[in-house]
N, C-alpha and C positions, 0 to 999 in steps of 0.2 A: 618443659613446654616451650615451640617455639616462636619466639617472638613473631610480631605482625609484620611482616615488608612497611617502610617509611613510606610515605609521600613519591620522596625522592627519589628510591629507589626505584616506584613502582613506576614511574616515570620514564628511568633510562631502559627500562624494559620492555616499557611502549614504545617506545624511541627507538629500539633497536630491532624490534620486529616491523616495525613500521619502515624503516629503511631498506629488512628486506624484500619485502612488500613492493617498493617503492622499485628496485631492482629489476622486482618482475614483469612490472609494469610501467616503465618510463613513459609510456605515452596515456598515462589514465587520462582522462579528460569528460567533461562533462559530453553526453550521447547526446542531447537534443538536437536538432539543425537549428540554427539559427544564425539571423545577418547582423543584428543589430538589439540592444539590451529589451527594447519594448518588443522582439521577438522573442528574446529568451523568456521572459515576464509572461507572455500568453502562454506560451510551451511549458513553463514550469508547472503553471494553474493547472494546467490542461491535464497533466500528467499522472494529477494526483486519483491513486486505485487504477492506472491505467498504465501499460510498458510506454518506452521509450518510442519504440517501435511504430506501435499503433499512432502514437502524437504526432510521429515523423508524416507518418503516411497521410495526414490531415492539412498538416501545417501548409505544404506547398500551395494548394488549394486556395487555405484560409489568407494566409499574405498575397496572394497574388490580386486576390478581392478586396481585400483592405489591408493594404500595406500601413498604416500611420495609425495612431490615434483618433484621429479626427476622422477619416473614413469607419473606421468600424463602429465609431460614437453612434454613427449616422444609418448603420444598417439594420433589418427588420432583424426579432429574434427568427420568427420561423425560417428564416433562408440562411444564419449562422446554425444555426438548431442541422440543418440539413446537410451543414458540410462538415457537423461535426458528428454524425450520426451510428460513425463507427466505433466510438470511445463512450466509456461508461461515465453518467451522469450527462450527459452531453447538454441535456437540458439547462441544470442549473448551472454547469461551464460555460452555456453561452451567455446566461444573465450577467454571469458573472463578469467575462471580457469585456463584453460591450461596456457594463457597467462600469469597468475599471480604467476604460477607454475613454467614456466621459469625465472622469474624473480626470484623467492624463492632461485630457484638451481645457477643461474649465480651470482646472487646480496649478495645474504643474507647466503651461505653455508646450503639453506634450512629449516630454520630455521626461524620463523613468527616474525615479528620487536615488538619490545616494544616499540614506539614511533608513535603517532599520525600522523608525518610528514611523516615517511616511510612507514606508514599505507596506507594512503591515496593517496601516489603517484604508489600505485599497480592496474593493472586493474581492473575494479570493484567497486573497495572499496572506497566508501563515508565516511562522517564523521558518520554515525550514524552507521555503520558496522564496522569503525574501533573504536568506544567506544564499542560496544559489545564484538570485540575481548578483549581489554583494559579493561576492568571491569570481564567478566567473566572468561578469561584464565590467565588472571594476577593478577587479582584484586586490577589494578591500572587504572582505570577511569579518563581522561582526560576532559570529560563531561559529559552531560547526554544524552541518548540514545532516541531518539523524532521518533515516528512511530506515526500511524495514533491513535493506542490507547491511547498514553501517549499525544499528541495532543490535542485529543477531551476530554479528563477529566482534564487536564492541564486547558481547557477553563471553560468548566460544571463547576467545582468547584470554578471557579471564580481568580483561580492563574494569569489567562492574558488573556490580549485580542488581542495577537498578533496572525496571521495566519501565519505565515510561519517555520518549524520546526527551521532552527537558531534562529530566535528571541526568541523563542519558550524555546528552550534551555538556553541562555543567559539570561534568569528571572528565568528557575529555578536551576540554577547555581548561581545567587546570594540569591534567597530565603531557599536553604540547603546548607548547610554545604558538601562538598566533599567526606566524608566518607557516606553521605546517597545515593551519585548520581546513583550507581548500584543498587541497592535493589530498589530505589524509582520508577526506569523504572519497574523490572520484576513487583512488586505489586501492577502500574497502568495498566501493560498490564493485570496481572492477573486477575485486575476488570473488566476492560474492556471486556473481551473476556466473562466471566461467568453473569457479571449483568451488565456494563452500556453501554449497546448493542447501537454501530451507530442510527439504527433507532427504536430500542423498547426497550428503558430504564428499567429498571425493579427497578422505584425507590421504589416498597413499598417492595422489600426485598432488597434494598441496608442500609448498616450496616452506610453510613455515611451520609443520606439522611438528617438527619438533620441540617448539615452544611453546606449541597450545595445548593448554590442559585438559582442552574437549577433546582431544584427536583421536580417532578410531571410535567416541560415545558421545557422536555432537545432533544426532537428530533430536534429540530431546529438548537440544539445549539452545535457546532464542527462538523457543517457537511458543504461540497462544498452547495450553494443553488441550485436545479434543472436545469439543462436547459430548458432554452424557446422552444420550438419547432414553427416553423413557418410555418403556414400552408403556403402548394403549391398551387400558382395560379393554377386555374382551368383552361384544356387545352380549348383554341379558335377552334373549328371545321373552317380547311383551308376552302376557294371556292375553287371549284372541276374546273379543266382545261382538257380544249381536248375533246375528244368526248365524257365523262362520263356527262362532264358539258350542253353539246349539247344534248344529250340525256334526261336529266332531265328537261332543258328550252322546247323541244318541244311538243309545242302542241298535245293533243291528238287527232288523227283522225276523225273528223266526218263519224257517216256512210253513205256509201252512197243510192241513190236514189233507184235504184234498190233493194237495200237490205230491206230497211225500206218500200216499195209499199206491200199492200197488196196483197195476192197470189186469182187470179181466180180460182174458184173450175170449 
């Protein structure tokens, strides 16, 4: 029987596919647009169940109206609601900003926290939005940043077999080293998004296929399984009541006598 791979090992093995990774992509970097961290901070919020893309196409809009904290504190939701109305949830993401804009300008002298814990206690903000703040506007990463791409090639690759982004996080926070934790999110997202696509992997041009245990049988693998669908009983046709039902029970007419007697010429 053979032994378990060590810690250790499992480590330089992450390490080493991760460098090639890193090869293919020298310029991963986080997609948002943004000028300034309290931009990155609404764009992250923003993002969440929604592409890069789409948050892009918002964004200009929304900082050109309220650039700062203390402007967007100050604005109506229906007219945020309105420019944000191409992104899913739009509603509760504008309670949200404005929200967290208040708090920016009363709490913090507007000015976006450098600490995890003040991260996270603003509306909105999760632990995987505030390590993106933490890593890309600071460049001080508190963990590692777990979305649905860094998830699903976290698993493919064989790093873990946990399902839920903290666990998720916490192996590979012991598998690198602290100074990889930002760059390792942007260049699994950046794989992710370009070749080891949710449902159509593209391993015969992935650069690290040969060290992934999923390759050539990865649709299966870092994805929710299908739902069941359950077919609906078929409806029971009621019995008919009242005079519809009386009308269909009764007998049909015989003709009568007269009618059925041949005619005298």
């Amino acid at each position: 029987m053979t032994a378990a791979p060590s810690e250790a090992s499992k480590a330089a093995t992450a390490e080493a596919v991760f460098a090639r990774l890193q090869a293919l992509y020298p310029d991963a970097h986080c997609e948002l647009d943004h000028d300034s961290p309290f931009q990155l901070l609404v764009a992250t919020v923003l993002s969440a169940q929604t592409t890069d893309v789409l948050v892009n196409q918002v964004t200009p809009e929304l900082f050109e109206r309220w650039p700062t904290p203390e402007k967007l504190a100050e604005a109506e939701y229906a007219d945020v609601e309105r420019t944000l109305n191409r992104i899913g949830m739009f509603r509760q993401k504008a309670k949200n900003i404005i929200n967290l804009a208040r708090q920016l300008t009363e709490l913090h002298g507007q000015e976006v926290p450098r600490s995890l814990a003040e991260l996270v206690a603003l509306p909105g903000v999760g632990r995987k939005t505030a390590n993106v703040v933490l890593g890309v506007a600071f460049g001080a990463p508190e963990g590692v940043v777990v979305d649905t791409h860094v998830q699903r090639l976290s698993q493919r690759l064989g790093w873990t077999v946990e399902t839920t982004p903290e666990k998720i996080e916490q192996v590979l926070m012991r598998l690198f080293p602290r100074r990889n934790w930002d760059a390792l999110s942007h260049t699994l997202i950046f794989h992710g998004r370009r070749v080891c696509d949710a449902r159509r992997p593209a391993c015969a041009a992935c650069g690290v296929s040969d060290a992934c245990p999923s390759a050539f049988n990865a649709e299966g693998v870092g994805r929710k399984p299908p739902r069941k669908r359950v077919a609906e009983p078929k409806a029971v046709a009621k019995p008919q009541r009242g005079a519809a039902a009386k009308k269909r029970s009764k007998p049909p007419t015989p003709p009568s006598k007269a009618s059925s007697a041949p005619r005298r010429s």
